[in-house]
PAGURO-722460 format. One line per field, with one value per residue: z negated, x negated, y negated of N, C-alpha, C, O, CB in turn; residue number from 1. Coordinates in steps of 0.1 Angstrom, whole numbers. Atoms other than C-alpha are relative to their C-alpha. Last residue first. Glycine has a CB too. Layout:
BEGIN
n_zz	c(Z | ...)
n_xx	c(X | ...)
n_yy	c(Y | ...)
ca_zz	c(Z | ...)
ca_xx	c(X | ...)
ca_yy	c(Y | ...)
c_zz	c(Z | ...)
c_xx	c(X | ...)
c_yy	c(Y | ...)
o_zz	c(Z | ...)
o_xx	c(X | ...)
o_yy	c(Y | ...)
cb_zz	c(Z | ...)
cb_xx	c(X | ...)
cb_yy	c(Y | ...)
n	c(NUM | ...)
//
This chain:
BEGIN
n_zz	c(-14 | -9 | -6 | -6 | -11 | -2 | -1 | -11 | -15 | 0 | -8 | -14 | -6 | 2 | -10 | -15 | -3 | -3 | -14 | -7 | 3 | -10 | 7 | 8 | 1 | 7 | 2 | 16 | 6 | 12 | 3 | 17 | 8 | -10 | 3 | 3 | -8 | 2 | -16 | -13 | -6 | -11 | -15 | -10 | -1 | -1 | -10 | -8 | 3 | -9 | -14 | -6 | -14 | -15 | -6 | 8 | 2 | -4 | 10 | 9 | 1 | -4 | 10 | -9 | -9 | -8 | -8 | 16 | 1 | -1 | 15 | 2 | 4 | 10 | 9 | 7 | 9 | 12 | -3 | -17 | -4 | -1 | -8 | -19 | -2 | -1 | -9 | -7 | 5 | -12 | -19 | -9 | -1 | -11 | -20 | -6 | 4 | 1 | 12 | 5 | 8 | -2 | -2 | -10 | -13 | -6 | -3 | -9 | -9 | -6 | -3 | -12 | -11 | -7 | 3 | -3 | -8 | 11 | 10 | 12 | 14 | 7 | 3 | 10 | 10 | 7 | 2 | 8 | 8 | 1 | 2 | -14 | -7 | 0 | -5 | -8 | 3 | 4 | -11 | -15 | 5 | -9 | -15 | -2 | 7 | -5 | 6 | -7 | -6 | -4 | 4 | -6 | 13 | -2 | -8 | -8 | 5 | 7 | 11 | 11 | 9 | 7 | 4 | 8 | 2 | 10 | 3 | -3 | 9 | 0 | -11 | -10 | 1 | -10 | -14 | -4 | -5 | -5 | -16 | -3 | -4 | -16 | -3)
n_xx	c(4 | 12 | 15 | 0 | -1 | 14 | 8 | -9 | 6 | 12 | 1 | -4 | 9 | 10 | 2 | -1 | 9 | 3 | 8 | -14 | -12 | -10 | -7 | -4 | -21 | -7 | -13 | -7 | -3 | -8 | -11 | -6 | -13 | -6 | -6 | 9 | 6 | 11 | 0 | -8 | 6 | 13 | -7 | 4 | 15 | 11 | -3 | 5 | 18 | 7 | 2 | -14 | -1 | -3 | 5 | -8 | 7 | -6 | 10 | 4 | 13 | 2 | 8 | 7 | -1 | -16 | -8 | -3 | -11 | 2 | -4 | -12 | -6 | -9 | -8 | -7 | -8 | -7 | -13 | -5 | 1 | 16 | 14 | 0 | 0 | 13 | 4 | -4 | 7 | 13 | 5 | 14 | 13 | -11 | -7 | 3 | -5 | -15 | -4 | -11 | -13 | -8 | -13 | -3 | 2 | 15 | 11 | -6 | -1 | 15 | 0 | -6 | 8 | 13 | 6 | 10 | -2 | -5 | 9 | -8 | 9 | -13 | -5 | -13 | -4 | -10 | -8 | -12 | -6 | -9 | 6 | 3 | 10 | 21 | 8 | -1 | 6 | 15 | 10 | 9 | 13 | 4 | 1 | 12 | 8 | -8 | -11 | -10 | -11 | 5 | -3 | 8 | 2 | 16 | 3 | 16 | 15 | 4 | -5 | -6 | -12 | -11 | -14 | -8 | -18 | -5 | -3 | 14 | 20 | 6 | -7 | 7 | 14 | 2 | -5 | 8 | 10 | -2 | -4 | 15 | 12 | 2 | 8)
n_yy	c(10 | -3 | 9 | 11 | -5 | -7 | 11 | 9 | -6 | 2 | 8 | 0 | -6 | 9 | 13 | -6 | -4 | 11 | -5 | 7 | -8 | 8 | 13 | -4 | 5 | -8 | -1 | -1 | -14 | 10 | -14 | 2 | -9 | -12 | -10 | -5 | -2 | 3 | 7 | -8 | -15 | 3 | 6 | -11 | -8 | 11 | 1 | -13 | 2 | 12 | -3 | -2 | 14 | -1 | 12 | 10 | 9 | 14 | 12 | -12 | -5 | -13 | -7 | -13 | -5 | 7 | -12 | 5 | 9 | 18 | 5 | 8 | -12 | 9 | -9 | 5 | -14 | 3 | -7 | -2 | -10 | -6 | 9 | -4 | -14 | 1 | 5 | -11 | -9 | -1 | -3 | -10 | 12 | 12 | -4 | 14 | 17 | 3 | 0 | 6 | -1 | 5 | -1 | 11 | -4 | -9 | 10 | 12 | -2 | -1 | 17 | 6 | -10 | 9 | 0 | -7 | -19 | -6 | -3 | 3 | -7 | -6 | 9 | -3 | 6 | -5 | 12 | -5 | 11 | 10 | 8 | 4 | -9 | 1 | 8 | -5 | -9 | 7 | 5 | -10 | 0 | 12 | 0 | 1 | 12 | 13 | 4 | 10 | -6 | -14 | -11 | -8 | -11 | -1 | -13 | 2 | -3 | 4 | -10 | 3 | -8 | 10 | -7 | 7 | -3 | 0 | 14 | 15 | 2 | 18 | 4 | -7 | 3 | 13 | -2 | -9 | 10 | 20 | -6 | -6 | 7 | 9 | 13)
ca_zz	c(180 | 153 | 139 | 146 | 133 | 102 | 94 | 101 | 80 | 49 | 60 | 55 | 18 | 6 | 21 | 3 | -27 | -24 | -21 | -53 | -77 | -62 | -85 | -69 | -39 | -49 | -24 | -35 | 3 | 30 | 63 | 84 | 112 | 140 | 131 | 149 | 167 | 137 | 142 | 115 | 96 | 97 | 87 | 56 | 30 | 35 | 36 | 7 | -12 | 4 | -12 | -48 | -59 | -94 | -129 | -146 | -119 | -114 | -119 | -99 | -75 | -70 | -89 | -59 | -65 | -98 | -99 | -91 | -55 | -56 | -68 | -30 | -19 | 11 | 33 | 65 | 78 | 101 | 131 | 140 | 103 | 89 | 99 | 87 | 53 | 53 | 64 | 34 | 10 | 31 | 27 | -12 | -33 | -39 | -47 | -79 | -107 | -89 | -88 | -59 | -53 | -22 | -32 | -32 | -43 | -79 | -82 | -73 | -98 | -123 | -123 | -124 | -152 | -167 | -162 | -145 | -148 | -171 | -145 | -119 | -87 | -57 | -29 | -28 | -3 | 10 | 35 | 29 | 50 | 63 | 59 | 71 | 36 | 23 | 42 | 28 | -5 | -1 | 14 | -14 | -42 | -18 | -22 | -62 | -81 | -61 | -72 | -54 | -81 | -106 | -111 | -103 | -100 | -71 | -67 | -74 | -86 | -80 | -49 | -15 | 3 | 31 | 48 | 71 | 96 | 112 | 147 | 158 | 140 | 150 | 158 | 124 | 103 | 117 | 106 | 70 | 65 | 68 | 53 | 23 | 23 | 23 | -12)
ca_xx	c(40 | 58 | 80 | 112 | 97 | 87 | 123 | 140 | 116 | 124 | 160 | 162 | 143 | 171 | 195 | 187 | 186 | 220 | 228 | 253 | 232 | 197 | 182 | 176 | 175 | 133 | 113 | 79 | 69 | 71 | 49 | 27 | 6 | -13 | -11 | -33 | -13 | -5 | 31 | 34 | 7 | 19 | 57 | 43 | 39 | 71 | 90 | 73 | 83 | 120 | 121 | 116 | 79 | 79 | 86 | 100 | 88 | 103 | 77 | 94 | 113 | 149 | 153 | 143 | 164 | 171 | 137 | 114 | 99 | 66 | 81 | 85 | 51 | 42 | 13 | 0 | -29 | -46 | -71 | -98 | -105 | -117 | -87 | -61 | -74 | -74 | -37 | -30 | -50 | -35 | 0 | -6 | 18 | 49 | 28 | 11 | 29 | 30 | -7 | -31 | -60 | -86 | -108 | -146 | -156 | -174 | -145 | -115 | -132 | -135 | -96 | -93 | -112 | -93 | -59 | -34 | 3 | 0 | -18 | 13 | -5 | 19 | -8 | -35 | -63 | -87 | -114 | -142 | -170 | -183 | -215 | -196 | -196 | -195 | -156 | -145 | -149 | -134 | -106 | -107 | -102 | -71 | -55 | -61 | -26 | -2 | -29 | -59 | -77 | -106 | -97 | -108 | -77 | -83 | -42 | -42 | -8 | 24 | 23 | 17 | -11 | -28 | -56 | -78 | -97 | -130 | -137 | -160 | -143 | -105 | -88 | -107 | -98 | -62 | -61 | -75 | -51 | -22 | -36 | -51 | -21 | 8 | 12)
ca_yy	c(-53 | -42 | -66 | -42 | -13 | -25 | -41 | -10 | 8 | -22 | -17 | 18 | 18 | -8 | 14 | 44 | 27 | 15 | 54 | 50 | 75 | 74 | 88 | 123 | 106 | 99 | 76 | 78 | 70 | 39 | 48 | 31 | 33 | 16 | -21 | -45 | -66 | -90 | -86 | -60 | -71 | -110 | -95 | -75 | -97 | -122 | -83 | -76 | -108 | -108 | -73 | -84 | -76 | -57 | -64 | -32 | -10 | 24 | 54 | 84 | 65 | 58 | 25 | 6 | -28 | -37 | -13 | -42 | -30 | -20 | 19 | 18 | 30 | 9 | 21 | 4 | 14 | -17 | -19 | -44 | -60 | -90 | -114 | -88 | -92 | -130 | -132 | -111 | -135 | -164 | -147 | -140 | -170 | -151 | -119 | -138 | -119 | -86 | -90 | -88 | -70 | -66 | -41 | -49 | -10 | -17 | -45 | -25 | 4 | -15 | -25 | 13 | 23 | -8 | 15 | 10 | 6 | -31 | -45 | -38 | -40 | -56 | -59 | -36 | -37 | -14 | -16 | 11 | 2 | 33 | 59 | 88 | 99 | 68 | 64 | 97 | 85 | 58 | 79 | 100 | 68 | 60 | 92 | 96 | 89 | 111 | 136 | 155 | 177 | 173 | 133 | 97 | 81 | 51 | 51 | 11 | 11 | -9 | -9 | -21 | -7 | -25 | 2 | -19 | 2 | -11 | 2 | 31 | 60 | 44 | 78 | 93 | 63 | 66 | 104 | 99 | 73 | 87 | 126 | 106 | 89 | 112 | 128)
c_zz	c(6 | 12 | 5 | 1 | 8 | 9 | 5 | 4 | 5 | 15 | -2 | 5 | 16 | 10 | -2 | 9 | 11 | 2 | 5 | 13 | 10 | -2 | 1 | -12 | -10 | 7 | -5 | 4 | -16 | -11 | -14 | -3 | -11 | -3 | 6 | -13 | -4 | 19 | 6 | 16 | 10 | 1 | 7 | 16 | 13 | 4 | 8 | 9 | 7 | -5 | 7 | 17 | 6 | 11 | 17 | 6 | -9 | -9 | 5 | -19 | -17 | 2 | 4 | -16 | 8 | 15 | -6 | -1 | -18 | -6 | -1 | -13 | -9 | -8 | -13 | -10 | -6 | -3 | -16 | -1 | 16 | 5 | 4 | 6 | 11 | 6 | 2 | 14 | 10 | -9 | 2 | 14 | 11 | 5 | 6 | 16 | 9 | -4 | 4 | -9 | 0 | -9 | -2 | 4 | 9 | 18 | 6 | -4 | 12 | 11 | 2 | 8 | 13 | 2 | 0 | -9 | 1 | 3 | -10 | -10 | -10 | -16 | -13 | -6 | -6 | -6 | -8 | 4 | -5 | -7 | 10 | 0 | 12 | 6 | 0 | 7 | 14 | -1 | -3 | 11 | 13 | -9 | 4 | 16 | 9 | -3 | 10 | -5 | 11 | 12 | 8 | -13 | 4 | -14 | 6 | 11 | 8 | -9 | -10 | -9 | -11 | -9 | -9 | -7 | -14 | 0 | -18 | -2 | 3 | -6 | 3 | 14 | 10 | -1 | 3 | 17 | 3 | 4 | 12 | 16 | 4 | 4 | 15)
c_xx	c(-12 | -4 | -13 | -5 | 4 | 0 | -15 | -12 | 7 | -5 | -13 | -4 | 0 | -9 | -12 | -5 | -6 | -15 | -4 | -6 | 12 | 17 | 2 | 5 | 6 | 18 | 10 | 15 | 2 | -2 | 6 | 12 | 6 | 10 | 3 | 1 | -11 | -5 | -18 | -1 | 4 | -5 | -12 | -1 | -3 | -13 | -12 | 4 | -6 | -17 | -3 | -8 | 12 | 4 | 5 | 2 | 10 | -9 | 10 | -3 | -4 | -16 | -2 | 4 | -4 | -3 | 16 | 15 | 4 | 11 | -11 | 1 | 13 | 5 | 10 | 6 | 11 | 7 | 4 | 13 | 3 | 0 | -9 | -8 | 1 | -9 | -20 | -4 | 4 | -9 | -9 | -3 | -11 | -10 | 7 | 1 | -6 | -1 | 11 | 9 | 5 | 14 | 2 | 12 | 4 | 4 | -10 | -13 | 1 | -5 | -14 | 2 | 2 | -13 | -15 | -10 | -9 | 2 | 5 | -15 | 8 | -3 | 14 | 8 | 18 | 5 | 14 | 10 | 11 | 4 | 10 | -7 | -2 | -2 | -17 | -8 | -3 | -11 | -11 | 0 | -6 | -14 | -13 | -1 | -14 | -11 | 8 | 16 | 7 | 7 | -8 | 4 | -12 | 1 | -16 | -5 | -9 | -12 | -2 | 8 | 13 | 10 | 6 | 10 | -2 | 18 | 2 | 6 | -7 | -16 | -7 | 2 | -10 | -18 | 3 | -2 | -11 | -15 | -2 | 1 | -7 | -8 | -4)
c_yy	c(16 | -1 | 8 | -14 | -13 | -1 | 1 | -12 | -14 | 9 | -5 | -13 | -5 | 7 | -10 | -11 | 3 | 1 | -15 | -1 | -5 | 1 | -8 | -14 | 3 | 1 | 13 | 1 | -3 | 19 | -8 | 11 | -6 | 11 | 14 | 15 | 12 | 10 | -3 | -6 | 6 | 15 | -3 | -5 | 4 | 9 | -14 | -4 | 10 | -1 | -12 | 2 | 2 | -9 | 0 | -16 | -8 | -11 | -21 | -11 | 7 | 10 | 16 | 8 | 11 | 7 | -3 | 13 | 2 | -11 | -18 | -7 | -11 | 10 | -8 | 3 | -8 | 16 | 1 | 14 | 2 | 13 | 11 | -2 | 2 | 15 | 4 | -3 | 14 | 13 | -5 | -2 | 8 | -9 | -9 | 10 | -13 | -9 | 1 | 2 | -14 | 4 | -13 | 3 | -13 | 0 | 7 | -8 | -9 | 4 | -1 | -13 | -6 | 9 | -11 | -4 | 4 | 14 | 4 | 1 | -8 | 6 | 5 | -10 | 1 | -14 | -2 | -12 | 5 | -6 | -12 | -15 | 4 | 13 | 2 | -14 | 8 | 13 | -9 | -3 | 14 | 2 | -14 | -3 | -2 | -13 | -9 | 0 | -11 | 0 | 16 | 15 | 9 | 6 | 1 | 15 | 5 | 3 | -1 | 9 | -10 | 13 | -10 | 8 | -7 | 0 | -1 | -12 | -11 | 6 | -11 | -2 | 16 | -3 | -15 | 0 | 8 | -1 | -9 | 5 | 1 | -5 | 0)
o_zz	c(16 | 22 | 7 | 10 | 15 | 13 | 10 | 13 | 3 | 24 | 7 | 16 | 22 | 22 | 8 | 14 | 15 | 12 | 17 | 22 | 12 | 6 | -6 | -21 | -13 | 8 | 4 | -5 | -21 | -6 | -16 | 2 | -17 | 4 | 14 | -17 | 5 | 27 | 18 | 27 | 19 | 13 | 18 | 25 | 20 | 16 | 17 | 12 | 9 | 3 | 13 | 22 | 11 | 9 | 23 | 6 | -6 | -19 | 11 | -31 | -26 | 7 | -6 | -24 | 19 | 16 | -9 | 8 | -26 | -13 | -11 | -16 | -14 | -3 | -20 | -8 | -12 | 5 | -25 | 8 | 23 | 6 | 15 | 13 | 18 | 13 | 13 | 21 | 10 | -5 | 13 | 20 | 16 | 9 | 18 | 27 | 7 | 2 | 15 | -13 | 0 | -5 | -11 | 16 | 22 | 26 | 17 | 6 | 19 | 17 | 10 | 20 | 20 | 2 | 10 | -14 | 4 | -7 | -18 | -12 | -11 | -25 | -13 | -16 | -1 | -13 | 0 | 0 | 4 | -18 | 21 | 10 | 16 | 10 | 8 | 11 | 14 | -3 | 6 | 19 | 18 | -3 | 14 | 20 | 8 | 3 | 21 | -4 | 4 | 20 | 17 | -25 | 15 | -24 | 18 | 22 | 18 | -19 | -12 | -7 | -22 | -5 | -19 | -1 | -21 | 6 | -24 | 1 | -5 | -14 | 15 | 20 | 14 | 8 | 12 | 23 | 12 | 15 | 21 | 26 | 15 | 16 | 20)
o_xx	c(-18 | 4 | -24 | -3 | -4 | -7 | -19 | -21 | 4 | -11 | -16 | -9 | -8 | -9 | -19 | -16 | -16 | -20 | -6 | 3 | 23 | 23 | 3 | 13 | 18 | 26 | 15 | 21 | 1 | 0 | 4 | 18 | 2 | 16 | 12 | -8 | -19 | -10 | -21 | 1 | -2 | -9 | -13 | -8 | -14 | -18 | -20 | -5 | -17 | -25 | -13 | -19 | 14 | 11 | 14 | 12 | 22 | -15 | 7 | -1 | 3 | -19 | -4 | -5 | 0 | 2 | 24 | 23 | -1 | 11 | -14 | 7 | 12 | 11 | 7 | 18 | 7 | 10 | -4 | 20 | 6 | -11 | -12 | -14 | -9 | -19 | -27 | -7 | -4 | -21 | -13 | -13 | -19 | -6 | 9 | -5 | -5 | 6 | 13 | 6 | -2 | 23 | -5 | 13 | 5 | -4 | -15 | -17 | -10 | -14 | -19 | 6 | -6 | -24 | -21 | -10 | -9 | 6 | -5 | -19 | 11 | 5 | 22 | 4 | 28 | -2 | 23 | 4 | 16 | 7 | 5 | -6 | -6 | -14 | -26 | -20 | -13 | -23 | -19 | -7 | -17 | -23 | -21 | -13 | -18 | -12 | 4 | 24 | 12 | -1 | -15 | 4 | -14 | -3 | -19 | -10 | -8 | -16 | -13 | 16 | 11 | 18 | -1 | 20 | -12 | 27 | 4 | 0 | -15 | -24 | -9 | -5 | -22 | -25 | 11 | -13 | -18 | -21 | -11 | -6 | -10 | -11 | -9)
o_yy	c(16 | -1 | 4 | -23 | -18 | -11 | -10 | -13 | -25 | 3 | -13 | -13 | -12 | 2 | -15 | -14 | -2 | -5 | -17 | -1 | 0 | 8 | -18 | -13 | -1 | -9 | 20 | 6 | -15 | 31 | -19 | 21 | -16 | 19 | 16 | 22 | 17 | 3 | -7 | -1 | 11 | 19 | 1 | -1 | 2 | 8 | -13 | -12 | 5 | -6 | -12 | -1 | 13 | -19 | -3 | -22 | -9 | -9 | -32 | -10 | 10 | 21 | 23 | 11 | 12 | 18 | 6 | 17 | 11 | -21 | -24 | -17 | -23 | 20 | -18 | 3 | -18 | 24 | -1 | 18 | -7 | 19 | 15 | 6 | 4 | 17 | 6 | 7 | 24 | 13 | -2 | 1 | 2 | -20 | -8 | 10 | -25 | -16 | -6 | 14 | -24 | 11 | -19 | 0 | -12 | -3 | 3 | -13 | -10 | -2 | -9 | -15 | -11 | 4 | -14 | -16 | 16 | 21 | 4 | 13 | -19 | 7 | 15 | -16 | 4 | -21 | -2 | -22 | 12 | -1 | -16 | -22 | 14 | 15 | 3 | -12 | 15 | 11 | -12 | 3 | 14 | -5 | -16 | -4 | -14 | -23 | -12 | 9 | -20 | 5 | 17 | 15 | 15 | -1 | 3 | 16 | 11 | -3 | -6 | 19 | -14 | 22 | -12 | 10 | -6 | -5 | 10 | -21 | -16 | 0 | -16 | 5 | 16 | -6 | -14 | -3 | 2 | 1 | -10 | 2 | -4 | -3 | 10)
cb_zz	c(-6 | 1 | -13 | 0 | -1 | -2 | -12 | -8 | 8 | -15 | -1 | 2 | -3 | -15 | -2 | 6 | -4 | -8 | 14 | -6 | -16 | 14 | -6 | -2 | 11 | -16 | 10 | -12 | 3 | 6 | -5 | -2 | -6 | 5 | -3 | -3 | 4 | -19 | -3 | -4 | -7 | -7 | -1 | -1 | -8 | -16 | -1 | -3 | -15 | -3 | 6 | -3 | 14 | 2 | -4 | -15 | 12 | -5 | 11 | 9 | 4 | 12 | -14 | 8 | 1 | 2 | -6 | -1 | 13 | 17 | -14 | 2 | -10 | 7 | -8 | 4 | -14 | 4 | 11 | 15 | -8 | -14 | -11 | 11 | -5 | -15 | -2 | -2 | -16 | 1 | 12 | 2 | -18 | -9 | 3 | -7 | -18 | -5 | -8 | 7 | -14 | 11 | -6 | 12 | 3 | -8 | -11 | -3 | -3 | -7 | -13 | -2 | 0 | -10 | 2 | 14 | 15 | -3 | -3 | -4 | -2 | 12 | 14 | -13 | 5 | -12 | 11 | -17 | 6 | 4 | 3 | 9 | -4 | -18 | -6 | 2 | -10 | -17 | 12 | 3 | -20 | -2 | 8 | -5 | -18 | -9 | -12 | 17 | -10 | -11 | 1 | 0 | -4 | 3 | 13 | -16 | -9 | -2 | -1 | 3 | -13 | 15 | -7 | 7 | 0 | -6 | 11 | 18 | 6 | -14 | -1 | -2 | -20 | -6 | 1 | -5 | -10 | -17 | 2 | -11 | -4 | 3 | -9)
cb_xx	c(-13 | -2 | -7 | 7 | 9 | -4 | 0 | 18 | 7 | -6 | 10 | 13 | 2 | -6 | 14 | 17 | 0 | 4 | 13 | 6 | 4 | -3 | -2 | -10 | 11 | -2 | 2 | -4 | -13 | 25 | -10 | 10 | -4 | -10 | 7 | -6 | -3 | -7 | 9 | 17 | 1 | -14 | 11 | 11 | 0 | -3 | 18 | 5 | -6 | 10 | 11 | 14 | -12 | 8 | -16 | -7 | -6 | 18 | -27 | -20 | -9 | 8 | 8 | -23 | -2 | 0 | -7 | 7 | 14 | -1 | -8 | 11 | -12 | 12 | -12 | 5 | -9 | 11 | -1 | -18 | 8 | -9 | -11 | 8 | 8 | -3 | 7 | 14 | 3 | -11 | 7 | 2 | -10 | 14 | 13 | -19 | -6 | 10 | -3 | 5 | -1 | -2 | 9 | -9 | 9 | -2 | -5 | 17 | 7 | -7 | 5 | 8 | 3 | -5 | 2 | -4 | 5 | 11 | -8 | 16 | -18 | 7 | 2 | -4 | -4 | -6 | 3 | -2 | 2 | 6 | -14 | 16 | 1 | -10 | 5 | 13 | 8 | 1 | 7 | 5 | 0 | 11 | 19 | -6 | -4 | 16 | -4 | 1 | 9 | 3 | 13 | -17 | 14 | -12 | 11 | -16 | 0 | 7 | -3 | 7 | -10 | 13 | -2 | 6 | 8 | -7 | 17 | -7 | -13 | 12 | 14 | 2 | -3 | 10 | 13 | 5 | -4 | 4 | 16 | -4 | -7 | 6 | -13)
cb_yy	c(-22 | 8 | -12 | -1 | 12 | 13 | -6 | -9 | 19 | 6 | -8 | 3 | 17 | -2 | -8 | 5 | 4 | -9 | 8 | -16 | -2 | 4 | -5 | 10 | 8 | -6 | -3 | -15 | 11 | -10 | 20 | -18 | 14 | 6 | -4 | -11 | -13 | 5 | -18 | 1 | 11 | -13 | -15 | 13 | 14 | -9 | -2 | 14 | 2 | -17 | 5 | -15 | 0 | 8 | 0 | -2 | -6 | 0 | 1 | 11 | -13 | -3 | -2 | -1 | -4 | -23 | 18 | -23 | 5 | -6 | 15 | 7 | 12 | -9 | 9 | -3 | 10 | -13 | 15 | 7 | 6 | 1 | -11 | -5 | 9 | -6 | -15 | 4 | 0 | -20 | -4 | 16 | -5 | -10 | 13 | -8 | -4 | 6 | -10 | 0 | 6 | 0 | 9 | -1 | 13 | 21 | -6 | -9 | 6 | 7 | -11 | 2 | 16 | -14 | 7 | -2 | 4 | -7 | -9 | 12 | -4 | 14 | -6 | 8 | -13 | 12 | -4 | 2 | -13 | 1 | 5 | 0 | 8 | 1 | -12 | 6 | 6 | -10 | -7 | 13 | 5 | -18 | -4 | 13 | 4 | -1 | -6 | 4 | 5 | 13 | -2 | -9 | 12 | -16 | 0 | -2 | 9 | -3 | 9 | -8 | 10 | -12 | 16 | -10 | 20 | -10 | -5 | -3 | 12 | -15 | 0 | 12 | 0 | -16 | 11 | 12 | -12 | -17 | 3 | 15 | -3 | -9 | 0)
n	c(183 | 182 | 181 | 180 | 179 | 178 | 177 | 176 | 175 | 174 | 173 | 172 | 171 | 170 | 169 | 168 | 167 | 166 | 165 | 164 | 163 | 162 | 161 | 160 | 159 | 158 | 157 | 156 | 155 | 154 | 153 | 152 | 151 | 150 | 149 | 148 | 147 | 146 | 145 | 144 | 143 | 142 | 141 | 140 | 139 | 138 | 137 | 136 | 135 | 134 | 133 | 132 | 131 | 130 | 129 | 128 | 127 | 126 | 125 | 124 | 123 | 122 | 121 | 120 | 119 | 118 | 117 | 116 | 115 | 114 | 113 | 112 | 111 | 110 | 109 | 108 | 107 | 106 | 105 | 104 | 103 | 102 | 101 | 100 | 99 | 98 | 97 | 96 | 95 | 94 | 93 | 92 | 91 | 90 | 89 | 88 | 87 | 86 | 85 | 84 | 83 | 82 | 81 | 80 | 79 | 78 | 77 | 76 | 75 | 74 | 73 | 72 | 71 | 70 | 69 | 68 | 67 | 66 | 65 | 64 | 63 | 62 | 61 | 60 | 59 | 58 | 57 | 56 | 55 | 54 | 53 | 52 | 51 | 50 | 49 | 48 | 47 | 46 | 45 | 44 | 43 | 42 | 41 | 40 | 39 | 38 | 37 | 36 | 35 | 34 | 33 | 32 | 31 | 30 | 29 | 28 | 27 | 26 | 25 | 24 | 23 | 22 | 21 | 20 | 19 | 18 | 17 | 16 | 15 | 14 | 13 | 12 | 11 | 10 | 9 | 8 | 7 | 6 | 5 | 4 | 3 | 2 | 1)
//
């Protein structure tokens, strides 16, 4: 797991500005458990926020409600997450536009099992549904150009089931694409 690390280390580089962490995916990853999971990163930087007495800024585009729990959907309310739906991702850029607004610096995390897994099936938890790439790509393009992005990263990516390496490529041209609207 990557996140906690991620975002840990921009929210300590940025202590005096607000940070924005943007996750797409298709789960919330606010598990509250004994142990740090793939599932819990984003409930331990909230967690890490109160205990530097900071705003938490969290939002999750891509959520499969049918992958998470309604512990988990309580959660996003008790902490003021910013969700979105795989069934209403083709409609979000003023909800993603709105996010950037209120922040001064950005995390960017994309875990792949977003994508529908016609196209990503190389993750652990493929998505039945899921946000085609041009919907992610739509997503991401005001973050990346926004000016206000200082990391990102793409993870879950499995090769182990990756059997023809199209996978691969998908992943590649999502970086690619990152990299060349970052500003």
């Amino acid at each position: 797991e990557t996140a906690f690390g991620h975002g840990a280390g921009v929210l300590d580089v940025f202590a005096q500005e607000s940070v924005g962490i943007i996750n797409l995916d298709a789960h919330l990853d606010l598990r509250q458990t004994d142990r740090a999971t793939s599932g819990t990163p984003f409930r331990q930087l909230a967690q890490l926020c109160d205990a530097q007495s900071r705003a938490f800024h969290y939002a999750c585009f891509g959520v499969s409600r049918a992958a998470n729990t309604q512990a988990l959907w309580r959660e996003t309310q008790w902490r003021n997450v910013t969700v979105v739906e795989d069934l209403d991702c083709h409609d979000a850029l003023a909800q993603m536009t709105q996010f950037i607004d209120k922040v001064d610096k950005i995390y960017l995390t994309i875990d792949l099992d977003v994508l529908p897994v016609w196209e990503m099936p190389a993750v652990s938890a493929p998505a039945a549904l899921g946000v085609p790439l041009i919907q992610v790509l739509r997503l991401i393009e005001p973050v990346c150009r926004s000016g206000k992005l200082q990391a990102a990263d793409l993870v879950e990516f499995n090769p182990r089931f990756d059997e023809d390496g199209a996978a691969a490529r998908v992943a590649a041209r999502l970086g690619w694409q990152i990299a060349h609207w970052w500003r």
